[in-house]
mmCIF file of the protein (N, C-alpha, C, O) and its ligand, coordinates in Angstrom:
data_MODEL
# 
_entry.id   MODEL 
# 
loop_
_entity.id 
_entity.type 
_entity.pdbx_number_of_molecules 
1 polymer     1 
2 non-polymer 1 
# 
_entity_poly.entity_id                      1 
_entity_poly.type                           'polypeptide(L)' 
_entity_poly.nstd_linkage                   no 
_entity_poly.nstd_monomer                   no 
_entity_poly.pdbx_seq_one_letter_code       
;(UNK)(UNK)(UNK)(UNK)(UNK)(UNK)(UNK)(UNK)(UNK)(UNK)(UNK)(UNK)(UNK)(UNK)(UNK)(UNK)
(UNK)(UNK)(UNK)(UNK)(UNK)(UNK)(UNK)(UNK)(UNK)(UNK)(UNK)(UNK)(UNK)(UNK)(UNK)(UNK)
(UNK)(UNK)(UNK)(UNK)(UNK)(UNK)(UNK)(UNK)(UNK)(UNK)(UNK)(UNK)(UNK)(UNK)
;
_entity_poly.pdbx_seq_one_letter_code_can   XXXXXXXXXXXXXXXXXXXXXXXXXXXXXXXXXXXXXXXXXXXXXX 
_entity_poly.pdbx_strand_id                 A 
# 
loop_
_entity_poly_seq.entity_id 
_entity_poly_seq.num 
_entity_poly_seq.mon_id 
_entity_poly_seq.hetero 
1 1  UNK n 
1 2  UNK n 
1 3  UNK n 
1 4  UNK n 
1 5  UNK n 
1 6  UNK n 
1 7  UNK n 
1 8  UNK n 
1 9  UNK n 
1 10 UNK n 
1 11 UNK n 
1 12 UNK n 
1 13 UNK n 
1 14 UNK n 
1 15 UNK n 
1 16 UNK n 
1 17 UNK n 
1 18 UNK n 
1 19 UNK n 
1 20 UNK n 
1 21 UNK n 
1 22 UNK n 
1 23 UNK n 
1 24 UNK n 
1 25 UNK n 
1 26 UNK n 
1 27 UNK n 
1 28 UNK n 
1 29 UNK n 
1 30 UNK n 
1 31 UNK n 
1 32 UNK n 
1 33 UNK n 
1 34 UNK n 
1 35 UNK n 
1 36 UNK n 
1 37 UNK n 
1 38 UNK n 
1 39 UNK n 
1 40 UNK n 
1 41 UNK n 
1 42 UNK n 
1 43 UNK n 
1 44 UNK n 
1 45 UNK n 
1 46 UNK n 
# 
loop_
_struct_asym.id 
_struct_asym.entity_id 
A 1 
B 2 
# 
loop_
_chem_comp.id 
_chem_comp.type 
_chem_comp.mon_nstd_flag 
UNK 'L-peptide linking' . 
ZN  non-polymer         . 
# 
_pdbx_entity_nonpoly.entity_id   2 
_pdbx_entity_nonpoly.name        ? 
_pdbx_entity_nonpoly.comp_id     ZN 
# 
_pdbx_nonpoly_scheme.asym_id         B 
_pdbx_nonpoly_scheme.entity_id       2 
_pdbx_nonpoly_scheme.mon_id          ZN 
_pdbx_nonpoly_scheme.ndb_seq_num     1 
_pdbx_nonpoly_scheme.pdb_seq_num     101 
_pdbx_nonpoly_scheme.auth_seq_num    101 
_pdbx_nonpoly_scheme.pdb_mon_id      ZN 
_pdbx_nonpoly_scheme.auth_mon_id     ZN 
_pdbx_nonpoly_scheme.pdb_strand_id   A 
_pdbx_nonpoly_scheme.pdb_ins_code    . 
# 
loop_
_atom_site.group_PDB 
_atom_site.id 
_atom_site.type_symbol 
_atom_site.label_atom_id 
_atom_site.label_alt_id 
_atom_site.label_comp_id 
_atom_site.label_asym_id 
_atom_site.label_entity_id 
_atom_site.label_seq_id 
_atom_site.pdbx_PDB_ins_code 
_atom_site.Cartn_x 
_atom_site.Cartn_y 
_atom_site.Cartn_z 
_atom_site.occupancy 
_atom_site.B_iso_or_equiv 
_atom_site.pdbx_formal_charge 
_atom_site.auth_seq_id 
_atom_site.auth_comp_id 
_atom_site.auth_asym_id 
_atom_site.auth_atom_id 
_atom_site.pdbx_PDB_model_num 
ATOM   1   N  N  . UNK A 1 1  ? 0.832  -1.207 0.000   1.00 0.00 ? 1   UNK A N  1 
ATOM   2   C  CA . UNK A 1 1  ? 0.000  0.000  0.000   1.00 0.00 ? 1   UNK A CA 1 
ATOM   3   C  C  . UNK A 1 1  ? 0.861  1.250  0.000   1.00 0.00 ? 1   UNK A C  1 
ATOM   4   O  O  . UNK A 1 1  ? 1.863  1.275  0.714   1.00 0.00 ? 1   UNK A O  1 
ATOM   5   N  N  . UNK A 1 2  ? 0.544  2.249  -0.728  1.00 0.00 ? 2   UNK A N  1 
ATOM   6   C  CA . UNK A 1 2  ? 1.363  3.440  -0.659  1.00 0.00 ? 2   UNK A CA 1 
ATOM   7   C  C  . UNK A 1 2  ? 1.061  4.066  0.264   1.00 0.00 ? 2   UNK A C  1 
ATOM   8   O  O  . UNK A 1 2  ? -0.116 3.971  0.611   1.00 0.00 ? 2   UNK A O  1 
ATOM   9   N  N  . UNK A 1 3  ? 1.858  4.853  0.955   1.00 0.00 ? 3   UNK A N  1 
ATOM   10  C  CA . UNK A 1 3  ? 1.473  5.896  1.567   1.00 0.00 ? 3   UNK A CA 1 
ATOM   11  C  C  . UNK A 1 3  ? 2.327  7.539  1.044   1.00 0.00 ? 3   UNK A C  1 
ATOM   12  O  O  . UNK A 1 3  ? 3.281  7.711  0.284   1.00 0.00 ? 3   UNK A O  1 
ATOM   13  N  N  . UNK A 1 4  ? 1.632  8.368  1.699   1.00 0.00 ? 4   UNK A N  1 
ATOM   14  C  CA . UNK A 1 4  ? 1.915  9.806  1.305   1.00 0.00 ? 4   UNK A CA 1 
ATOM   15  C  C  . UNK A 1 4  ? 3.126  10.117 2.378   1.00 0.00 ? 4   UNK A C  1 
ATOM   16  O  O  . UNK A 1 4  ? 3.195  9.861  3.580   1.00 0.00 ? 4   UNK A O  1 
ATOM   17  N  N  . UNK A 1 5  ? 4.069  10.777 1.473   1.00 0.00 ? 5   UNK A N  1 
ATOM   18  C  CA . UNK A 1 5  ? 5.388  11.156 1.949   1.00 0.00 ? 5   UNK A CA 1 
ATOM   19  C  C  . UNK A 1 5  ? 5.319  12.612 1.204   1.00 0.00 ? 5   UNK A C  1 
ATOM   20  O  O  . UNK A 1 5  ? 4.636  13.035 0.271   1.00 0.00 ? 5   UNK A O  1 
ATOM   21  N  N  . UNK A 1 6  ? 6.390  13.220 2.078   1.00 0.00 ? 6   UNK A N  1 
ATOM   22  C  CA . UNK A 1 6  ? 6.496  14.565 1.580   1.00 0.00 ? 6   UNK A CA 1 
ATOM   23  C  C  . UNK A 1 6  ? 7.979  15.009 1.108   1.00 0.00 ? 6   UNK A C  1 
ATOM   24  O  O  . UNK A 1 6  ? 9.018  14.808 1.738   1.00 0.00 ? 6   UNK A O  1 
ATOM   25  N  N  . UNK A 1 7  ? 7.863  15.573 0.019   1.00 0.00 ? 7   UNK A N  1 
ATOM   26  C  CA . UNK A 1 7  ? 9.339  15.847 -0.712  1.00 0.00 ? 7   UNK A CA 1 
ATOM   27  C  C  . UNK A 1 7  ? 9.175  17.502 -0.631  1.00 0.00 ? 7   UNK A C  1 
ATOM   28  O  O  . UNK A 1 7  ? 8.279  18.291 -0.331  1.00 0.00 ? 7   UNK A O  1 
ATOM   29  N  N  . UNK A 1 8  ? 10.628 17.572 -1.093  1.00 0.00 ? 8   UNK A N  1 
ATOM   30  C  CA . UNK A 1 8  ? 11.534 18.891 -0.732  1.00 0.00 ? 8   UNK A CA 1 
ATOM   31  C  C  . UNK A 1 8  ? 11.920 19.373 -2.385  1.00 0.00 ? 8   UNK A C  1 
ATOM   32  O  O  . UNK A 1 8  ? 12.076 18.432 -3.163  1.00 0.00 ? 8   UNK A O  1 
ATOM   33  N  N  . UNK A 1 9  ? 12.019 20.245 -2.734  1.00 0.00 ? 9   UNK A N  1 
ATOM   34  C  CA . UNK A 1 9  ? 13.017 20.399 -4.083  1.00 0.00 ? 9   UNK A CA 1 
ATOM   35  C  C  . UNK A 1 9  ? 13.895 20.898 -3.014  1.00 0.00 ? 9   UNK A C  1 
ATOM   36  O  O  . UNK A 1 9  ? 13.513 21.477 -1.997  1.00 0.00 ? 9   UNK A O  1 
ATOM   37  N  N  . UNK A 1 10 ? 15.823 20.457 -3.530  1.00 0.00 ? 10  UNK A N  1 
ATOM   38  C  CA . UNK A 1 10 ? 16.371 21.396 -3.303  1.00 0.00 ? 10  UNK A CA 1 
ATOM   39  C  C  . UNK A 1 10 ? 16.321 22.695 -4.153  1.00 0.00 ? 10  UNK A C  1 
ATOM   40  O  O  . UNK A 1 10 ? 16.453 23.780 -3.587  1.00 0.00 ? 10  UNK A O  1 
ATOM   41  N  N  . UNK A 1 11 ? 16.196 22.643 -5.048  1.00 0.00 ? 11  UNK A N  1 
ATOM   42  C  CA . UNK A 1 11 ? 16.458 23.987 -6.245  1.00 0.00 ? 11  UNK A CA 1 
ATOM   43  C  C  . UNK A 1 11 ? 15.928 25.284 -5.660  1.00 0.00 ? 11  UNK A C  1 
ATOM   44  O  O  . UNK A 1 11 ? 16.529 26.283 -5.266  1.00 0.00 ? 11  UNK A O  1 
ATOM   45  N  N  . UNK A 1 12 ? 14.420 24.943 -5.721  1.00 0.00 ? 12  UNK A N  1 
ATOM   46  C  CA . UNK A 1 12 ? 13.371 25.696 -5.380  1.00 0.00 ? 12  UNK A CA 1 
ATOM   47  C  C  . UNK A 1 12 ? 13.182 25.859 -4.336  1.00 0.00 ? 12  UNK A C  1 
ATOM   48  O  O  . UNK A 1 12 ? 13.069 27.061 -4.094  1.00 0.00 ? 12  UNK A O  1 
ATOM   49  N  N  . UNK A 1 13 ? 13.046 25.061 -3.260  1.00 0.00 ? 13  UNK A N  1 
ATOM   50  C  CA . UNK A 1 13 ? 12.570 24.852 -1.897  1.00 0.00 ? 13  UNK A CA 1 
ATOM   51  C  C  . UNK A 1 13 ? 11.122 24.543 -1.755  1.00 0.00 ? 13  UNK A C  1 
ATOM   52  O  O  . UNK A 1 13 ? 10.449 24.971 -0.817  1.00 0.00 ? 13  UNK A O  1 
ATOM   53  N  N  . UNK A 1 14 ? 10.597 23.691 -2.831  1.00 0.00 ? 14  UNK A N  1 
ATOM   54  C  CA . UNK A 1 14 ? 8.870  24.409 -2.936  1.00 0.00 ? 14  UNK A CA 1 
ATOM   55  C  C  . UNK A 1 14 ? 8.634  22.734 -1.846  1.00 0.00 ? 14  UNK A C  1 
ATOM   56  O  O  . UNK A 1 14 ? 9.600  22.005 -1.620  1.00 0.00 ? 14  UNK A O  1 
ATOM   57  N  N  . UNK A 1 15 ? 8.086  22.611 -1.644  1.00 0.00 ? 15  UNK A N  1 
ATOM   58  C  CA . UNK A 1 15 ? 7.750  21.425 -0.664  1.00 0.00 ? 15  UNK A CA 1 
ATOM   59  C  C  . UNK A 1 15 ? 6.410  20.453 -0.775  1.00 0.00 ? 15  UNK A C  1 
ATOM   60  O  O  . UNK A 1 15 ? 5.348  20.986 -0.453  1.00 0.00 ? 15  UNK A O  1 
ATOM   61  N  N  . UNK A 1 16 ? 6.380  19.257 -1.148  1.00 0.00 ? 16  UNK A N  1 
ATOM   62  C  CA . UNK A 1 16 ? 4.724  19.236 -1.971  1.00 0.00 ? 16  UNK A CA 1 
ATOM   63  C  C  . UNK A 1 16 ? 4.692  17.401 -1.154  1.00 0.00 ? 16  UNK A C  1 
ATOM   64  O  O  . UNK A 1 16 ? 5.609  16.701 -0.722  1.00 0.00 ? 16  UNK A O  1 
ATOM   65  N  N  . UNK A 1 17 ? 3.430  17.211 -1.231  1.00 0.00 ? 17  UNK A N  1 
ATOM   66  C  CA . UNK A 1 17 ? 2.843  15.731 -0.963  1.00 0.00 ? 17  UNK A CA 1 
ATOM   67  C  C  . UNK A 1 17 ? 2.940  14.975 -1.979  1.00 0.00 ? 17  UNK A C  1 
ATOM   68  O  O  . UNK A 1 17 ? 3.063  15.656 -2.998  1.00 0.00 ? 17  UNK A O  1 
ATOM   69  N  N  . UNK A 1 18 ? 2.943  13.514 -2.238  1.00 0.00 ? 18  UNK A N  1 
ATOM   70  C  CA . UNK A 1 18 ? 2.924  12.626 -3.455  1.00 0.00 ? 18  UNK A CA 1 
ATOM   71  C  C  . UNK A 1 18 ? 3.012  10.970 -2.338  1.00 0.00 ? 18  UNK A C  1 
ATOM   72  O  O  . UNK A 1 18 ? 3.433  10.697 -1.215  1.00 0.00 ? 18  UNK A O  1 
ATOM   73  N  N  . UNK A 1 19 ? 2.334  10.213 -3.485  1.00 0.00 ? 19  UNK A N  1 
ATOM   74  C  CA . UNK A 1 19 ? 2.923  8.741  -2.605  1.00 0.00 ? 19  UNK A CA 1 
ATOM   75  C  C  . UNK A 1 19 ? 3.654  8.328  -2.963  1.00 0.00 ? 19  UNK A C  1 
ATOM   76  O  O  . UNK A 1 19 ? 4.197  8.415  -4.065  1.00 0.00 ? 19  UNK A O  1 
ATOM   77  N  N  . UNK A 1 20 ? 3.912  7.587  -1.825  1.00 0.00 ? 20  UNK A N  1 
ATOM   78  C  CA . UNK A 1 20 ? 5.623  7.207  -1.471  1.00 0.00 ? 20  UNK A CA 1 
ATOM   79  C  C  . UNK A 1 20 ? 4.883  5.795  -1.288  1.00 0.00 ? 20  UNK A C  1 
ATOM   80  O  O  . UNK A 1 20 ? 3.737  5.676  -0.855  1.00 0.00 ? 20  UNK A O  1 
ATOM   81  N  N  . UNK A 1 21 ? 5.752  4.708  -1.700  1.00 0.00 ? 21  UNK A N  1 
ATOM   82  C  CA . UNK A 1 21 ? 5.869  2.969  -1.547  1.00 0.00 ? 21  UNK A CA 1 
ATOM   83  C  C  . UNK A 1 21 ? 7.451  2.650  -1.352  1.00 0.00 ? 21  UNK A C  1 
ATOM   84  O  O  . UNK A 1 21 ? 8.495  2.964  -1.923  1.00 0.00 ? 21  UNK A O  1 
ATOM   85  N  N  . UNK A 1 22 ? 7.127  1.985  -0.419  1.00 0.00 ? 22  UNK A N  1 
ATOM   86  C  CA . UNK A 1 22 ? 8.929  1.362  -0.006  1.00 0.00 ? 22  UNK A CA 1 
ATOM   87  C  C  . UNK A 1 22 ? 8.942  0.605  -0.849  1.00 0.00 ? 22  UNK A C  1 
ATOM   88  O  O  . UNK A 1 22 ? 9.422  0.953  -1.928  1.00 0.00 ? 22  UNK A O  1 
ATOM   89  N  N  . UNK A 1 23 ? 8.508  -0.491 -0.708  1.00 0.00 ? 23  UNK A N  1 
ATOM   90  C  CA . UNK A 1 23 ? 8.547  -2.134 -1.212  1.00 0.00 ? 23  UNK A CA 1 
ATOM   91  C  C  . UNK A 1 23 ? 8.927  -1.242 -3.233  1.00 0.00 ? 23  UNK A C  1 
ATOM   92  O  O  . UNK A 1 23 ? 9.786  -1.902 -3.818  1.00 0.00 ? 23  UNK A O  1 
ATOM   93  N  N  . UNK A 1 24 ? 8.532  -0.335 -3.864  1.00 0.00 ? 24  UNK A N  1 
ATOM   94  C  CA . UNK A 1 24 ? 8.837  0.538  -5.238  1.00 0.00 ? 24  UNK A CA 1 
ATOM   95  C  C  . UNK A 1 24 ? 10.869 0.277  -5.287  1.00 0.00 ? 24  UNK A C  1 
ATOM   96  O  O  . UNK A 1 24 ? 11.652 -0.377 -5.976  1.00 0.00 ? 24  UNK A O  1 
ATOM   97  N  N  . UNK A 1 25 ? 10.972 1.322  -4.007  1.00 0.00 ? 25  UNK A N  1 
ATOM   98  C  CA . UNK A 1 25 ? 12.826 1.431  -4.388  1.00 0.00 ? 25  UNK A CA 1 
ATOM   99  C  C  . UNK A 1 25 ? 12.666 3.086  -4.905  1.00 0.00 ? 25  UNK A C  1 
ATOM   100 O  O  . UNK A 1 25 ? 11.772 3.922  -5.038  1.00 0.00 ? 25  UNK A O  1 
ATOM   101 N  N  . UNK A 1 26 ? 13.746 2.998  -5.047  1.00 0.00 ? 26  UNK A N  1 
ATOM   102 C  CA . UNK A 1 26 ? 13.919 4.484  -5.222  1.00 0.00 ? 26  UNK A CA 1 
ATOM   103 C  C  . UNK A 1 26 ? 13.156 5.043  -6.694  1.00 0.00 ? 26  UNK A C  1 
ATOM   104 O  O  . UNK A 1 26 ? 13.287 4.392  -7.731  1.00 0.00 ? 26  UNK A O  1 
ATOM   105 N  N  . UNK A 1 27 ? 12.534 6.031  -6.657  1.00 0.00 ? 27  UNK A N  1 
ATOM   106 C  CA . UNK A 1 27 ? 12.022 6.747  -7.652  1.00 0.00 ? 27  UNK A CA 1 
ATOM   107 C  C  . UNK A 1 27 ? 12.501 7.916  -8.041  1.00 0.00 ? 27  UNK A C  1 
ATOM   108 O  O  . UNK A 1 27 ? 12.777 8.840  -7.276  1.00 0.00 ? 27  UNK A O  1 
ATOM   109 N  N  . UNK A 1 28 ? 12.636 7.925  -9.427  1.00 0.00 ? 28  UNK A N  1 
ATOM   110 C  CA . UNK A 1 28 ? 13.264 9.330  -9.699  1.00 0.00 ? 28  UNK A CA 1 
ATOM   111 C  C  . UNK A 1 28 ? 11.962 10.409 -9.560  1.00 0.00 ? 28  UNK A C  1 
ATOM   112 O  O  . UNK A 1 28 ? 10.828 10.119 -9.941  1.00 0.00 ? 28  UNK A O  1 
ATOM   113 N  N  . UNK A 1 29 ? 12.275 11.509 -9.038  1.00 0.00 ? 29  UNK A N  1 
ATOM   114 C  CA . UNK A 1 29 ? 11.178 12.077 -8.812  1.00 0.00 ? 29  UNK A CA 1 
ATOM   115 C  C  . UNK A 1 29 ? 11.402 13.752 -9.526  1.00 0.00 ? 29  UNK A C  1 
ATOM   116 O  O  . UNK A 1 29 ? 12.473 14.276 -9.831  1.00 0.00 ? 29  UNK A O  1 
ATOM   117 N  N  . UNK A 1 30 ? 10.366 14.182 -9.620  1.00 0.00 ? 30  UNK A N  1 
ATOM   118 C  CA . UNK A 1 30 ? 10.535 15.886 -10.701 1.00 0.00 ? 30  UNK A CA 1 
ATOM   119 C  C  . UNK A 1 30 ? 9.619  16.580 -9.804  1.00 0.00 ? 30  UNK A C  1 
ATOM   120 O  O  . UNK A 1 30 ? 8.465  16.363 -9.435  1.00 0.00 ? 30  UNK A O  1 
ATOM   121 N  N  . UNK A 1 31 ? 10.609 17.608 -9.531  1.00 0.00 ? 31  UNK A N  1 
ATOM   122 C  CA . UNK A 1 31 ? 9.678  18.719 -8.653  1.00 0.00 ? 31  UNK A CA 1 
ATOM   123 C  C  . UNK A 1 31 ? 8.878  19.330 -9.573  1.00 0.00 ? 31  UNK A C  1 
ATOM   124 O  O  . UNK A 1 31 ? 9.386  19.757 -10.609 1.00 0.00 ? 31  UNK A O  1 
ATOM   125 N  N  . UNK A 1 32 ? 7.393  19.471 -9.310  1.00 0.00 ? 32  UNK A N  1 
ATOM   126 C  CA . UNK A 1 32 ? 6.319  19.871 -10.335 1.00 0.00 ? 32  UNK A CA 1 
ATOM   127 C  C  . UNK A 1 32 ? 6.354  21.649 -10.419 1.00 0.00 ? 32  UNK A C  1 
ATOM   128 O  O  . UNK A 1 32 ? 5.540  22.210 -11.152 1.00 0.00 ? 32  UNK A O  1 
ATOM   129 N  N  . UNK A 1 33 ? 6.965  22.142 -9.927  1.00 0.00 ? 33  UNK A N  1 
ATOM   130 C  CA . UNK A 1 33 ? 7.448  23.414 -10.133 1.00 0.00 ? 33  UNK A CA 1 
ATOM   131 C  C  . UNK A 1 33 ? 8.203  24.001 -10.961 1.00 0.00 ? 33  UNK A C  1 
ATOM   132 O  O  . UNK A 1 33 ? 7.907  24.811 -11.839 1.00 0.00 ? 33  UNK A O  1 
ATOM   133 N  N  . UNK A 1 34 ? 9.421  23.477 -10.598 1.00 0.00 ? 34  UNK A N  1 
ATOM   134 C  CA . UNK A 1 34 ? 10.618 23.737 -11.491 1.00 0.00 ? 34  UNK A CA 1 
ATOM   135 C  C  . UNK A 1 34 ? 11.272 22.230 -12.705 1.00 0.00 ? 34  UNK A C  1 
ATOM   136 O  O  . UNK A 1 34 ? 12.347 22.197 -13.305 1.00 0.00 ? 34  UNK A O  1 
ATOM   137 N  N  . UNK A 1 35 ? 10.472 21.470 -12.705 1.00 0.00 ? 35  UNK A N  1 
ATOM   138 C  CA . UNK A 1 35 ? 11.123 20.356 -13.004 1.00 0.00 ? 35  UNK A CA 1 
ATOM   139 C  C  . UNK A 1 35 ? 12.152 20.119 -12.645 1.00 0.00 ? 35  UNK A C  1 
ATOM   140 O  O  . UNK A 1 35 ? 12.538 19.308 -13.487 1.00 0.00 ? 35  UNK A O  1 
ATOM   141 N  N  . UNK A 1 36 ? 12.777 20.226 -12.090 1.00 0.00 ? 36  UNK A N  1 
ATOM   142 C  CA . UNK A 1 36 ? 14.400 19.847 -10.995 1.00 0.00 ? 36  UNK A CA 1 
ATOM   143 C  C  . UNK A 1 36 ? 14.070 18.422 -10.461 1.00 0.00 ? 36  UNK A C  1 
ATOM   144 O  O  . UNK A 1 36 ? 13.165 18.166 -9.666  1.00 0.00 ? 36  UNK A O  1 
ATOM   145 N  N  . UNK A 1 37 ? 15.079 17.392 -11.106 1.00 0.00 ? 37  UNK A N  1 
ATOM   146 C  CA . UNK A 1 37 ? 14.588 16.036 -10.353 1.00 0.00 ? 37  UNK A CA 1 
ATOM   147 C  C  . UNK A 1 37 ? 15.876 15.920 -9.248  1.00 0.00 ? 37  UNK A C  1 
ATOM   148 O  O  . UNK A 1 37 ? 16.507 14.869 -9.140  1.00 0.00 ? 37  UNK A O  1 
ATOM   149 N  N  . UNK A 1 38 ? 16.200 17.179 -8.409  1.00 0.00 ? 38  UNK A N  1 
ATOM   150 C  CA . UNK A 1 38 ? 16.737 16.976 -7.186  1.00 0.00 ? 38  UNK A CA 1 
ATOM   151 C  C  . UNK A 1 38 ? 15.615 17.208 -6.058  1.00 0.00 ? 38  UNK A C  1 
ATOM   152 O  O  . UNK A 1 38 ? 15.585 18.315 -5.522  1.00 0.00 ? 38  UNK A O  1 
ATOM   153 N  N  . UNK A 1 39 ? 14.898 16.443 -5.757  1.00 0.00 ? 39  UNK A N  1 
ATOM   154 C  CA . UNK A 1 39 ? 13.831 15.974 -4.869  1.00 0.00 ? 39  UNK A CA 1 
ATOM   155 C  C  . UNK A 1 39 ? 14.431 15.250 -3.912  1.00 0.00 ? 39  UNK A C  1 
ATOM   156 O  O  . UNK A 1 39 ? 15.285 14.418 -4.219  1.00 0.00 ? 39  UNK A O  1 
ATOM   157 N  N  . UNK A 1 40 ? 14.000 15.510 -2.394  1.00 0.00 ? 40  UNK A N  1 
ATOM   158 C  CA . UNK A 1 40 ? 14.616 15.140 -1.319  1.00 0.00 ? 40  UNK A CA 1 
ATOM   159 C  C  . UNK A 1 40 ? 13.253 14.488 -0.408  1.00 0.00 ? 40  UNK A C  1 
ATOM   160 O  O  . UNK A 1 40 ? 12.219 14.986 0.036   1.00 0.00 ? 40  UNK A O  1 
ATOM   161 N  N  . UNK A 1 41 ? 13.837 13.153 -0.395  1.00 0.00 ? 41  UNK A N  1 
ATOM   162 C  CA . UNK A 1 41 ? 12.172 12.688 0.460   1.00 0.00 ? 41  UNK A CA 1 
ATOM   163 C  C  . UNK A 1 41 ? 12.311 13.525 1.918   1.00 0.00 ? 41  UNK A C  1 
ATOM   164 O  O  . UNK A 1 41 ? 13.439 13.632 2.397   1.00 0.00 ? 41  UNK A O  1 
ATOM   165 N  N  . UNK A 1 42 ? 11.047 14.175 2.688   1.00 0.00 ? 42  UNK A N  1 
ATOM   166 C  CA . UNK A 1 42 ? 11.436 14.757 3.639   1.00 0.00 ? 42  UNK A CA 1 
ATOM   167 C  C  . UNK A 1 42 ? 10.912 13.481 4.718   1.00 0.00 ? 42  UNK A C  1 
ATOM   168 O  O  . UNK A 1 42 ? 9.695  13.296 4.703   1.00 0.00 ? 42  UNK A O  1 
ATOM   169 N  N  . UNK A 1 43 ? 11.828 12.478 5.767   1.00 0.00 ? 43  UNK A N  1 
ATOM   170 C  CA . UNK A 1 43 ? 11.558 12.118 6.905   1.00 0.00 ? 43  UNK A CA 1 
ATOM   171 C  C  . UNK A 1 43 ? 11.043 12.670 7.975   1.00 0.00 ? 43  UNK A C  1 
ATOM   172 O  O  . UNK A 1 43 ? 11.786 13.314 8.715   1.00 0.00 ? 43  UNK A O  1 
ATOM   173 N  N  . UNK A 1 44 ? 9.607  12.522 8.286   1.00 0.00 ? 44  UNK A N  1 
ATOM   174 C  CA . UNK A 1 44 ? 8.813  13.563 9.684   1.00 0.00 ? 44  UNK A CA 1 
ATOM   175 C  C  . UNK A 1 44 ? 9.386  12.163 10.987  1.00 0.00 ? 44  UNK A C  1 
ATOM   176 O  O  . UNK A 1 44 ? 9.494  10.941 10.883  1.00 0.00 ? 44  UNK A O  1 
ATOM   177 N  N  . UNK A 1 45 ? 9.577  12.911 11.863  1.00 0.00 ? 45  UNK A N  1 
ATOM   178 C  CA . UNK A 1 45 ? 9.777  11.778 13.042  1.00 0.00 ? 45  UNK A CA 1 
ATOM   179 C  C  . UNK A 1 45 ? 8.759  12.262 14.007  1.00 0.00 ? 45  UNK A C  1 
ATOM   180 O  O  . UNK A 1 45 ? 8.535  13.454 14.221  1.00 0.00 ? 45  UNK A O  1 
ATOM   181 N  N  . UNK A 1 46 ? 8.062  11.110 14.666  1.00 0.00 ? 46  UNK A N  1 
ATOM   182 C  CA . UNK A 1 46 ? 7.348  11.721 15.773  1.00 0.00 ? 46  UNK A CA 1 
ATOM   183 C  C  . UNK A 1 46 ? 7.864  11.814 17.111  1.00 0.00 ? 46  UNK A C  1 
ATOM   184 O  O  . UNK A 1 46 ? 7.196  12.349 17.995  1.00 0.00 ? 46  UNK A O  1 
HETATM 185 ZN ZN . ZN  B 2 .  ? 11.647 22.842 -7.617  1.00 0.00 2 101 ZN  A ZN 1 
# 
């Protein structure tokens, strides 16, 4: 099941929701702003 993770552009800084699946592996990902695929998954800890 996916769940929603939150990414970072570095470029931009713009910060946006999308789902995230572990069991996937790494995804190349494109910040929908700038197209910059330097996207940083952001880890929330509780
Ligand atoms: Zn960006």
């Amino acid at each position: 099941m996916a769940e929603e993770a939150k990414f970072k552009c570095l470029r931009c800084n713009y910060e946006y929701k999308a789902p995230y699946s572990p069991e996937a592996g790494p995804q190349e990902r494109t910040c929908p702003k700038c197209r910059s695929n330097s996207v940083r998954r952001i880890v929330e800890k509780k």
